[in-house]
C-alpha positions as semicolon CSV with decimal commas, in nm:
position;residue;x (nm);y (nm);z (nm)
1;X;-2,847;6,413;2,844
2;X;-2,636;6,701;2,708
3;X;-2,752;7,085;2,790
4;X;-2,721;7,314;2,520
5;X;-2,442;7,530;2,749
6;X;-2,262;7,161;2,784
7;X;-2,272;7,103;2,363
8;X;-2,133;7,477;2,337
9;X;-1,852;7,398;2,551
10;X;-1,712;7,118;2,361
11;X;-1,804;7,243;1,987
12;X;-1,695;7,590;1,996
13;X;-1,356;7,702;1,841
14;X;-1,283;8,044;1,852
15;X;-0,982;8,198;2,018
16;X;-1,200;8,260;2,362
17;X;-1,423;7,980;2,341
18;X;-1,279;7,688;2,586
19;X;-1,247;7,435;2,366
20;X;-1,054;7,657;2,127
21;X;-0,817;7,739;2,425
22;X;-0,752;7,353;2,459
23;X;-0,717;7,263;2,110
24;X;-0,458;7,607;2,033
25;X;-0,230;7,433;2,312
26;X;-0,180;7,124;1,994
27;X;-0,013;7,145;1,673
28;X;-0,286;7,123;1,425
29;X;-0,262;6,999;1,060
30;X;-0,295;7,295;0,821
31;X;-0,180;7,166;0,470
32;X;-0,068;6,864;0,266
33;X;0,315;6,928;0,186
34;X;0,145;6,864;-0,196
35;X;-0,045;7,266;-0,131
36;X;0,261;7,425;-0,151
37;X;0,415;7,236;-0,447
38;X;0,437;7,405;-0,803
39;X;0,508;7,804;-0,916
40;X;0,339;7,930;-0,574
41;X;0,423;7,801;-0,266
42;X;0,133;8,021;-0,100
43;X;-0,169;7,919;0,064
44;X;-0,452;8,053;0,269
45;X;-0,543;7,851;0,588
46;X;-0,834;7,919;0,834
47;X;-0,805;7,756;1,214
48;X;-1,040;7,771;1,418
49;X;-1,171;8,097;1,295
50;X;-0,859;8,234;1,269
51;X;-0,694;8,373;0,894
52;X;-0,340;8,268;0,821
53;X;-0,086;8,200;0,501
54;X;0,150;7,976;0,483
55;X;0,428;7,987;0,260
56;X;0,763;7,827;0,172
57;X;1,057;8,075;0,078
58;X;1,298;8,065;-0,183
59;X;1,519;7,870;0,041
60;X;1,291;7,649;0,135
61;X;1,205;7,792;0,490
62;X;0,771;7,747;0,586
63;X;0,654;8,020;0,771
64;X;0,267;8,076;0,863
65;X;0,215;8,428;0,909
66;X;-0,169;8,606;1,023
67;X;-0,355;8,673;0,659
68;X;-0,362;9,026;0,683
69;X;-0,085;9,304;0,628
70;X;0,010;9,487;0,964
71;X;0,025;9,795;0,724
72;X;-0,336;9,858;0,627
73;X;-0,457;9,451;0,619
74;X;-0,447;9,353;0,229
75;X;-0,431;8,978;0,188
76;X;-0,070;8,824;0,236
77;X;-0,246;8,512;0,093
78;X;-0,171;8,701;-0,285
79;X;0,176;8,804;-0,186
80;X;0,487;8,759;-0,384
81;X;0,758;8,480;-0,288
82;X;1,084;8,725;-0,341
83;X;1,344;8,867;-0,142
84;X;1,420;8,567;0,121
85;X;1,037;8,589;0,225
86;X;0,646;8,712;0,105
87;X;0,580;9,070;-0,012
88;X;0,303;9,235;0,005
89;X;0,142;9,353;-0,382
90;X;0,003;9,646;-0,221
91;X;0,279;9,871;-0,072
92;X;0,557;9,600;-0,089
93;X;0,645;9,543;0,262
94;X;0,806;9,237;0,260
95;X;0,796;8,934;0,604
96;X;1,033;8,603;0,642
97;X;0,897;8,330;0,798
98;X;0,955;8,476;1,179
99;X;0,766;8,777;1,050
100;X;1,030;8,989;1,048
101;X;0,980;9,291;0,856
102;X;1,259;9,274;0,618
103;X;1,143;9,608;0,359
104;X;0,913;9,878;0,343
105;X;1,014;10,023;0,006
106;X;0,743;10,303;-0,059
107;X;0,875;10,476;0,263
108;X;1,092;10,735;0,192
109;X;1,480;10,634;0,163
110;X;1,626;10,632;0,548
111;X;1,262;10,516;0,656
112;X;1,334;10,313;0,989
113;X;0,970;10,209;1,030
114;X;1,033;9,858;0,896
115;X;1,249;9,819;1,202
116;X;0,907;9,864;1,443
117;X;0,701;9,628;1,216
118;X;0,671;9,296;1,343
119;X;0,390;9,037;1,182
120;X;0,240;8,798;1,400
121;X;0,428;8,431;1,294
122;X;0,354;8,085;1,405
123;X;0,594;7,716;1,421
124;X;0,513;7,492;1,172
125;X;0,686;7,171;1,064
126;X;0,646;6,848;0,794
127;X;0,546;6,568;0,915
128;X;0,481;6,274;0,693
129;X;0,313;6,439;0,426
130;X;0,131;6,684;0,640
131;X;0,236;7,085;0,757
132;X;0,171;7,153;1,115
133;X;0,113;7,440;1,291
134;X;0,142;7,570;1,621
135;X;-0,040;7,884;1,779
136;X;-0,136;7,822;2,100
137;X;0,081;8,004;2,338
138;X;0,393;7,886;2,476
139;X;0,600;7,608;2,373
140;X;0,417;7,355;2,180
141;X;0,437;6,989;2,327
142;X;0,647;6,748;2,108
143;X;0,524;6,474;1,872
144;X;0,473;6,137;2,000
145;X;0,689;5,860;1,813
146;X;0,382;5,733;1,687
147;X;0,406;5,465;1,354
148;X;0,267;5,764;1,127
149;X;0,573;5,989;1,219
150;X;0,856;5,732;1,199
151;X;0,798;5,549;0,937
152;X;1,042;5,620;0,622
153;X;0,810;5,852;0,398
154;X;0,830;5,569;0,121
155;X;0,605;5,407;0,332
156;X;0,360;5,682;0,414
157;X;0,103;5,901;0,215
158;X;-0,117;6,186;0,298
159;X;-0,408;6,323;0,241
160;X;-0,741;6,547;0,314
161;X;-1,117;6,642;0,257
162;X;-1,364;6,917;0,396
163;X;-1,703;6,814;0,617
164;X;-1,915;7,077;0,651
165;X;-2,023;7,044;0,966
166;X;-1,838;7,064;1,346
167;X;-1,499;6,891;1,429
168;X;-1,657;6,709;1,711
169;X;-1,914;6,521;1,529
170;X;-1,668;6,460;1,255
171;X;-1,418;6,275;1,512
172;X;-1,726;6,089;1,674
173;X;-1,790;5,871;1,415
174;X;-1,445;5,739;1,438
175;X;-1,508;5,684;1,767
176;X;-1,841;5,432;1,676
177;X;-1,748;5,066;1,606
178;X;-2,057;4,967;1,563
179;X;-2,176;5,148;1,312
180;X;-1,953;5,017;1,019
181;X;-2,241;4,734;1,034
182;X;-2,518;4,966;0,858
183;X;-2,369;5,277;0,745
184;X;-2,053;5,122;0,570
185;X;-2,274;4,756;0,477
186;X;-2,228;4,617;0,111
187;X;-2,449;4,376;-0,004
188;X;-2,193;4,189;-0,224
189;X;-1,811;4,123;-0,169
190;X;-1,578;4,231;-0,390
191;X;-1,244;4,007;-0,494
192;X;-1,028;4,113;-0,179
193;X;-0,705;4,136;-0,427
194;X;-0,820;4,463;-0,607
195;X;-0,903;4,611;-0,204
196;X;-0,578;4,845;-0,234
197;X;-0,623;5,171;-0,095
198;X;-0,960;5,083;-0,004
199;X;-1,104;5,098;0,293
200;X;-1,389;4,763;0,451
201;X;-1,311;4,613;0,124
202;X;-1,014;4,373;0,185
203;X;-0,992;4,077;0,396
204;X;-0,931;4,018;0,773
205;X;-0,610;3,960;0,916
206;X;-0,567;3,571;0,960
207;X;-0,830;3,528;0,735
208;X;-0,968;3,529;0,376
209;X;-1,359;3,656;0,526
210;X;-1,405;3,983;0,327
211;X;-1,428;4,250;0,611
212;X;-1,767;4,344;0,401
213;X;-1,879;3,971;0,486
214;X;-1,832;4,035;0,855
215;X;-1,948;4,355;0,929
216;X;-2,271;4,271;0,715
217;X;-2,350;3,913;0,893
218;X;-2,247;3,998;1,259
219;X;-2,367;4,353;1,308
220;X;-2,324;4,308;1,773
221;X;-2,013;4,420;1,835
222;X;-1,924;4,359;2,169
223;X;-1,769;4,691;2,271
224;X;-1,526;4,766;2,517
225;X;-1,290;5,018;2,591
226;X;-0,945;5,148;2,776
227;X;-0,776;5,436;2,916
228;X;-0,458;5,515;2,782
229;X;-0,151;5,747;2,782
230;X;-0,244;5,858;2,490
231;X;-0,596;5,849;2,506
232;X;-0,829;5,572;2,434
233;X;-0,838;5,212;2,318
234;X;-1,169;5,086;2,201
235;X;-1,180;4,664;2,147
236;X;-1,507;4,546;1,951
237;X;-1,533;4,193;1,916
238;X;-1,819;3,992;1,690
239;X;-1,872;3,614;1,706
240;X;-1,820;3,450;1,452
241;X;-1,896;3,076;1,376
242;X;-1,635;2,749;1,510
243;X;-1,552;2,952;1,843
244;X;-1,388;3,206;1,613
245;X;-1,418;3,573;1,690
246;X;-1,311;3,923;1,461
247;X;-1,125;4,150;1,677
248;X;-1,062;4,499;1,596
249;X;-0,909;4,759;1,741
250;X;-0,895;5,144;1,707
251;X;-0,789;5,429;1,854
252;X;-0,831;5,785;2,021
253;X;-0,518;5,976;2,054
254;X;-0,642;6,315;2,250
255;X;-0,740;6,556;2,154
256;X;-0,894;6,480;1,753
257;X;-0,710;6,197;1,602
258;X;-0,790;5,835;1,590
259;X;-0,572;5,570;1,433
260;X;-0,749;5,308;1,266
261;X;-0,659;4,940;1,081
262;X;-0,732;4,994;0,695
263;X;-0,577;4,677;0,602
264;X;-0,385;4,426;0,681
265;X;-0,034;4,637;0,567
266;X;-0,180;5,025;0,684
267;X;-0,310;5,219;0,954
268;X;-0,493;5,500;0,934
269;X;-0,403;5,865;1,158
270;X;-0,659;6,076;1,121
271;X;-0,735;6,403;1,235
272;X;-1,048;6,673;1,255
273;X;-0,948;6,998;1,226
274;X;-1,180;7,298;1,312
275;X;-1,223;7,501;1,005
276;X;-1,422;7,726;1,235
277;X;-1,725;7,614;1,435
278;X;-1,888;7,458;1,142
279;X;-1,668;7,310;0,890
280;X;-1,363;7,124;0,940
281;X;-1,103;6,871;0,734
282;X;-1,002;6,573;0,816
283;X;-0,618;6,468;0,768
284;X;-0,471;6,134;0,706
285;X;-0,178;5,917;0,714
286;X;-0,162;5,621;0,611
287;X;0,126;5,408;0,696
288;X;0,253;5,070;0,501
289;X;0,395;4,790;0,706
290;X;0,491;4,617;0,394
291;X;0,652;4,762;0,081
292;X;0,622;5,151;-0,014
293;X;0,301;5,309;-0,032
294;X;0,190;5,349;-0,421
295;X;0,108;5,708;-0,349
296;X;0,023;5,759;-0,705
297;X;-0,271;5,504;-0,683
298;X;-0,406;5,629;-0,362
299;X;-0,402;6,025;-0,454
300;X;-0,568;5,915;-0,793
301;X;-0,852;5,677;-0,615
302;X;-0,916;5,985;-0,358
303;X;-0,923;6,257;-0,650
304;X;-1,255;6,073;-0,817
305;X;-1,431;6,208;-0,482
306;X;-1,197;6,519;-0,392
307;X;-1,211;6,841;-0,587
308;X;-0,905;7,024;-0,585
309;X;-0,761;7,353;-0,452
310;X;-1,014;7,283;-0,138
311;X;-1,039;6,911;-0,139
312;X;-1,389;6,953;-0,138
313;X;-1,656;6,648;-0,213
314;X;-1,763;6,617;-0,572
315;X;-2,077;6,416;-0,376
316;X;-2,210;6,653;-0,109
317;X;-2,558;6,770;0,050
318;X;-2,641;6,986;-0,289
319;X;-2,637;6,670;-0,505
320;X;-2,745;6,452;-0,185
321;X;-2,466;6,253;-0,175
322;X;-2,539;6,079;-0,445
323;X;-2,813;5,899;-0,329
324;X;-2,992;5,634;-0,585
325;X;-3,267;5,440;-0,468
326;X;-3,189;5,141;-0,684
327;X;-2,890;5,110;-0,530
328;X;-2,967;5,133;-0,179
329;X;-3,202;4,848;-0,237
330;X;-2,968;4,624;-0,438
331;X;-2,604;4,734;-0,354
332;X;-2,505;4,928;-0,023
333;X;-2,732;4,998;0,290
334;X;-2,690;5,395;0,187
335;X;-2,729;5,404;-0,142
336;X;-2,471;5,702;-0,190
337;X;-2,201;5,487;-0,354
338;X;-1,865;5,265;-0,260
339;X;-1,657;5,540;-0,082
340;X;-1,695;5,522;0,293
341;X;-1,601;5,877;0,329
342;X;-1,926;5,959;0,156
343;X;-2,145;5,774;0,408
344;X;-1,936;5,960;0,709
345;X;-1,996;6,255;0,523
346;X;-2,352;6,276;0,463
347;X;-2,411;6,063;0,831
348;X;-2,238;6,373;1,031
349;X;-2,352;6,654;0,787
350;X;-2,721;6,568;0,810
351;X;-2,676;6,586;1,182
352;X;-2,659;6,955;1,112
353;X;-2,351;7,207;1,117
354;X;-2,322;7,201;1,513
355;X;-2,552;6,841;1,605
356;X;-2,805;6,941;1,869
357;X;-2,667;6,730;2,113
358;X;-2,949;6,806;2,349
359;X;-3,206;6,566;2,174
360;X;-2,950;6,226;2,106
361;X;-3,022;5,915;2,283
362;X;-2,712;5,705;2,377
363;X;-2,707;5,317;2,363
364;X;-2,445;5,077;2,539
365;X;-2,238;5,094;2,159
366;X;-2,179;5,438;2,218
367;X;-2,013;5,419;2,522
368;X;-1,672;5,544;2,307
369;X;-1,868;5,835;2,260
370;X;-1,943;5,909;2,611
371;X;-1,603;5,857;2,806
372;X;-1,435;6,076;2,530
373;X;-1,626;6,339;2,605
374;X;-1,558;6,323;2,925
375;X;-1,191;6,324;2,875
376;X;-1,265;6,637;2,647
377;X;-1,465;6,826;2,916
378;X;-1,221;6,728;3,169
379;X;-0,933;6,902;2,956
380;X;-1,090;7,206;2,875
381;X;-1,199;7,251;3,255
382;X;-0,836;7,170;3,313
383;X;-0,755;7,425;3,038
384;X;-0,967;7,699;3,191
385;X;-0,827;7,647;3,565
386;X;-0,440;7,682;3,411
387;X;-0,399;7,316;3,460
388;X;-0,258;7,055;3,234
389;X;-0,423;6,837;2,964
390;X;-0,374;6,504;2,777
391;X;-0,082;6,425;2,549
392;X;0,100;6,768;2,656
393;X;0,415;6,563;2,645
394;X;0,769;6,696;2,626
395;X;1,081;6,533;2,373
396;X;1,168;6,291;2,647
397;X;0,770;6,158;2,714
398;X;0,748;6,144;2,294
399;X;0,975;5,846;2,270
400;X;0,829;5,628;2,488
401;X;0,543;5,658;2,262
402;X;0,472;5,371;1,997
403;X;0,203;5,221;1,719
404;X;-0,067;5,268;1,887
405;X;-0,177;4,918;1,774
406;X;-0,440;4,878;1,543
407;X;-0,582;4,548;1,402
408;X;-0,829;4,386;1,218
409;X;-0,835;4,038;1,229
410;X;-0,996;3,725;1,303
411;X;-0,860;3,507;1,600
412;X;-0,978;3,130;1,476
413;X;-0,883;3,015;1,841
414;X;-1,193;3,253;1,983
415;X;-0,891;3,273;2,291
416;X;-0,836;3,577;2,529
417;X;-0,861;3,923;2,235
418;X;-0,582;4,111;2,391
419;X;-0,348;3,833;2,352
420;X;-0,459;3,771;1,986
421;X;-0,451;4,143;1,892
422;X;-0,094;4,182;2,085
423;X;0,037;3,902;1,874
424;X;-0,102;3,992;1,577
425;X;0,062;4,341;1,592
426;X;0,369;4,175;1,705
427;X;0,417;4,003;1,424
428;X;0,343;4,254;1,167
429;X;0,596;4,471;1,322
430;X;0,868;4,180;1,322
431;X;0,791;4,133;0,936
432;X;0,832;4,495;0,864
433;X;1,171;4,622;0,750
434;X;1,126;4,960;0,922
435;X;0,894;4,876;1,210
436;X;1,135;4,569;1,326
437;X;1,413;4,843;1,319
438;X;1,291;4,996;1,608
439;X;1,094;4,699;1,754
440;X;1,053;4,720;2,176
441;X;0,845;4,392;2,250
442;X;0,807;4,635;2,621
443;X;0,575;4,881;2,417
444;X;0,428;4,643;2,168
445;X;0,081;4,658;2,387
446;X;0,141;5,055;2,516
């Protein structure tokens, strides 16, 4: 059982709160690289409670500077791309991306008090689709050379949505196998050939069982999971008839990310990002093993749910989700509609902004649940002693990073799992044009 001091602990964001201090020491995703395409490359970004814009300069240069003018605080997030930087509309004072106070021209002529100005600034970089930032203090720890940063950005595409509720809770149901038996059940399969871009709606590695099929019919997973360098592994296996067993595998990389199998060509990279303490987006790669990622499909599939500037749900708790009786009794087990993002959505917003963690009752299938936070309590003890932390790697630790392997697939020989799923991720990395560039049979199971 989980005090209400213990739930604080873990949930809370801000820049004092511990588990803000631990997640400030990660870059964090802020923006698709799509937000700062088209006439103004400006955007406003909250962090864990924090105000920022981000901008690109004339030259191309990102910068993420704090919202709020060091003159007398008007909103940088309306400020003018000119000049090598952003300008504020009120007096003019104009910032680069290293803050830098480059021109105060209402001062009188001579003026040196641009020269004492200095805005608060922040790293930020691309990767794969998605801006990071940086601002924790210190040097921020380098990137593993994870699939979802290496692969050729042909073969990767990115994208986002809002939950309104707390980044915990929104990582914990990636962190559930078993639930992807009710939540995500459809009562009839689909033809597996139009399953592109969709998630649960193609077939099984090895296979031609619709991944609908087996989640609905064998709804014990057999759960088990492992420690990692980079987190946690989590194996759940379900019996299936003729000695055959579905194996799948996801993952935890510390401290908010899991990588996922969508298909049997993409992963999933995921990340919950604190918003503040109740609201957060999630951010995701997905990655291609096969040919280029038909990023023009995906975005459009993703925009009949996702409202654009804020990516917000067109289905959300005001509408409730969607929900339509006749369907829950005919077609899926929620009865909100075929996009699986709308089940995780209303199943962690209904918990509540912050879940009351104080009146849950664990089973054996949430045992995911329950060693990651310990690893997360663990950390942000860690954090609040001075000590070190998970995945706080330097340039040299990064590249002896790889996948992490993640598979869904049925092993017809019902043999030893970690074999099949090793050999299974073997071989779609030795068929891949990119991943068999940079293949190291040594960290195929890392």
């Amino acid at each position: 059982m989980i005090s209400a001091e213990q739930n604080d602990l873990m949930t809370r964001v801000g820049p004092q709160a511990p588990a803000g201090k631990l997640l400030r020491r990660y870059w964090q995703p802020v923006a698709l690289t799509d937000e700062l395409e088209g006439k103004r490359p400006v955007r406003a970004v909250k962090l864990m409670g924090q105000d920022f814009v981000l901008f690109r300069d004339e030259h191309g240069k990102l910068g993420m500077l704090d919202r709020d003018c060091p003159h007398r605080g008007a909103d940088l997030a309306f400020g003018r791309i000119e000049g090598g930087g952003l300008r504020c509309p009120f007096h003019g004072w104009l910032f680069d991306v290293k803050g830098t106070c480059l021109e105060t021209p209402a001062e009188p002529e001579g003026s040196k008090l641009c020269t004492r100005i200095k805005q608060s600034a922040y790293p930020v970089i691309e990767k794969s689709g998605i801006i990071f930032a940086y601002i924790g203090e210190g040097e921020p720890p380098a990137f593993p050379d994870f699939d979802c940063f290496v692969a050729p950005g042909t073969h990767t595409f990115a994208f986002k949505g809002l939950f309104e509720c707390n980044w915990l809770q929104a990582l914990e149901v990636g962190i559930d196998p078993a639930h992807a038996s009710y939540l995500h059940r459809f009562f009839e399969d689909e033809d597996t050939s139009e399953s592109y871009g969709k998630q649960f709606r193609g077939a099984s590695a090895d296979s031609d069982m619709p991944i609908t099929k087996v989640l609905r019919e064998y709804d014990r997973p057999e759960i088990s999971i492992e420690h990692t360098d980079y987190g946690m592994r989590l194996m759940a296996l379900r019996k299936l008839p003729q000695d055959q067993q579905h194996v799948r595998i996801t993952n935890v990389v510390f401290p908010q990310a899991f990588v996922i199998p969508m298909s049997s060509e993409m992963t999933i990279s995921q990340w919950h990002v604190p918003v503040d303490d109740h609201n957060c987006y999630w951010y995701a790669i997905f990655t291609s093993f096969t040919g280029p990622v038909n990023k023009q499909q995906m975005r459009d599939q993703r925009l009949e749910l996702y409202e654009l500037p804020d990516y917000t749900s067109r289905k959300n708790k005001r509408n409730n989700y969607g929900y339509n009786v006749d369907e829950q009794l005919t077609e899926t087990y929620t009865g909100m509609g075929n996009d699986i993002n709308v089940h995780d959505q209303w199943a962690i917003e209904s918990q509540g902004s912050i879940q009351n963690r104080t009146r849950e009752h664990l089973g054996v299938t949430d045992k995911g649940i329950v060693a990651f936070r310990r690893m997360l309590v663990k950390a942000i003890e860690s954090t609040q002693e001075g000590g070190d932390a998970p995945m706080l790697i330097n340039a040299e630790q990064a590249s002896a990073f790889s996948g992490p392997p993640s598979i869904d697939g049925i092993d017809k020989t019902a043999g030893e799992p970690n074999a099949y799923w090793q050999s299974a991720d073997l071989d779609r990395r030795q068929k891949s044009d990119w991943a068999s560039a940079r293949l190291d049979s040594s960290k195929s199971g890392k």
